[in-house]
C-alpha positions in Angstrom: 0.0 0.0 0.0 1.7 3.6 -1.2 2.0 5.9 0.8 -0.5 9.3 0.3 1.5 12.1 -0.9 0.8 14.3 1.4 2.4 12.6 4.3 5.7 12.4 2.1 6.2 15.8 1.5 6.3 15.9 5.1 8.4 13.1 6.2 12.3 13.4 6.7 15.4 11.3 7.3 15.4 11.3 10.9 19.3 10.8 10.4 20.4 13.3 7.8 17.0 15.5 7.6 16.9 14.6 3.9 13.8 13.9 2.0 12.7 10.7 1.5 11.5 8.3 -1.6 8.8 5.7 -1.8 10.0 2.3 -2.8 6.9 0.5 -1.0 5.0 -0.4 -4.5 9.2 -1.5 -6.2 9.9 -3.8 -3.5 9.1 -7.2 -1.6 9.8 -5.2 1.3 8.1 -2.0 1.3 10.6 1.1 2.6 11.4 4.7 2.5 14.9 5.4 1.0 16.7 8.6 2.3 17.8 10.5 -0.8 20.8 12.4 1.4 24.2 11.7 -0.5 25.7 10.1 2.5 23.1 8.9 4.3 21.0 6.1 2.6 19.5 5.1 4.9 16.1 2.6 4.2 13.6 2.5 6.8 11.2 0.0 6.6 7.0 0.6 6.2 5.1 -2.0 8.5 1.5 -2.0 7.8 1.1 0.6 6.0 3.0 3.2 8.3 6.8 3.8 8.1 9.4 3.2 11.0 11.6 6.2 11.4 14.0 4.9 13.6 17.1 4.7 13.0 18.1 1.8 14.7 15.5 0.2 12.6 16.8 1.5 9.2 18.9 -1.1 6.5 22.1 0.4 6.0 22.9 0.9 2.5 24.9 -2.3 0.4 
Protein backbone atom coordinates (compact mmCIF):
# COMPACT_ATOMS: atom_id res chain seq x y z
CA UNK A 1 0.00 0.00 0.00
CA UNK A 2 1.68 3.57 -1.21
CA UNK A 3 2.03 5.91 0.83
CA UNK A 4 -0.50 9.28 0.31
CA UNK A 5 1.51 12.13 -0.88
CA UNK A 6 0.82 14.34 1.41
CA UNK A 7 2.39 12.56 4.26
CA UNK A 8 5.75 12.37 2.09
CA UNK A 9 6.16 15.84 1.47
CA UNK A 10 6.34 15.92 5.09
CA UNK A 11 8.40 13.09 6.25
CA UNK A 12 12.27 13.36 6.67
CA UNK A 13 15.38 11.33 7.31
CA UNK A 14 15.43 11.29 10.88
CA UNK A 15 19.25 10.78 10.41
CA UNK A 16 20.39 13.29 7.80
CA UNK A 17 17.03 15.47 7.59
CA UNK A 18 16.93 14.59 3.92
CA UNK A 19 13.81 13.87 1.97
CA UNK A 20 12.68 10.66 1.47
CA UNK A 21 11.45 8.29 -1.64
CA UNK A 22 8.78 5.73 -1.79
CA UNK A 23 10.05 2.28 -2.84
CA UNK A 24 6.89 0.54 -1.02
CA UNK A 25 4.98 -0.36 -4.54
CA UNK A 26 9.22 -1.54 -6.16
CA UNK A 27 9.89 -3.76 -3.54
CA UNK A 28 9.07 -7.18 -1.55
CA UNK A 29 9.77 -5.22 1.28
CA UNK A 30 8.09 -1.96 1.28
CA UNK A 31 10.64 1.12 2.56
CA UNK A 32 11.37 4.65 2.55
CA UNK A 33 14.86 5.42 1.00
CA UNK A 34 16.70 8.62 2.30
CA UNK A 35 17.83 10.54 -0.75
CA UNK A 36 20.77 12.35 1.39
CA UNK A 37 24.20 11.69 -0.52
CA UNK A 38 25.67 10.15 2.52
CA UNK A 39 23.15 8.90 4.25
CA UNK A 40 21.04 6.05 2.62
CA UNK A 41 19.45 5.09 4.90
CA UNK A 42 16.10 2.56 4.17
CA UNK A 43 13.63 2.55 6.84
CA UNK A 44 11.17 0.04 6.60
CA UNK A 45 6.96 0.57 6.22
CA UNK A 46 5.12 -2.05 8.50
CA UNK A 47 1.51 -1.98 7.80
CA UNK A 48 1.12 0.64 5.97
CA UNK A 49 3.04 3.18 8.33
CA UNK A 50 6.82 3.83 8.15
CA UNK A 51 9.38 3.18 10.97
CA UNK A 52 11.64 6.17 11.37
CA UNK A 53 13.95 4.89 13.59
CA UNK A 54 17.10 4.74 12.96
CA UNK A 55 18.06 1.85 14.73
CA UNK A 56 15.49 0.21 12.57
CA UNK A 57 16.82 1.51 9.23
CA UNK A 58 18.89 -1.12 6.53
CA UNK A 59 22.12 0.43 6.00
CA UNK A 60 22.86 0.90 2.50
CA UNK A 61 24.91 -2.27 0.35
Amino acid sequence: MPLEAGLLEILACPACHSPLEDKSADADAPELICTGQDCGLAYPVRDGIPVLLVDEARRPA
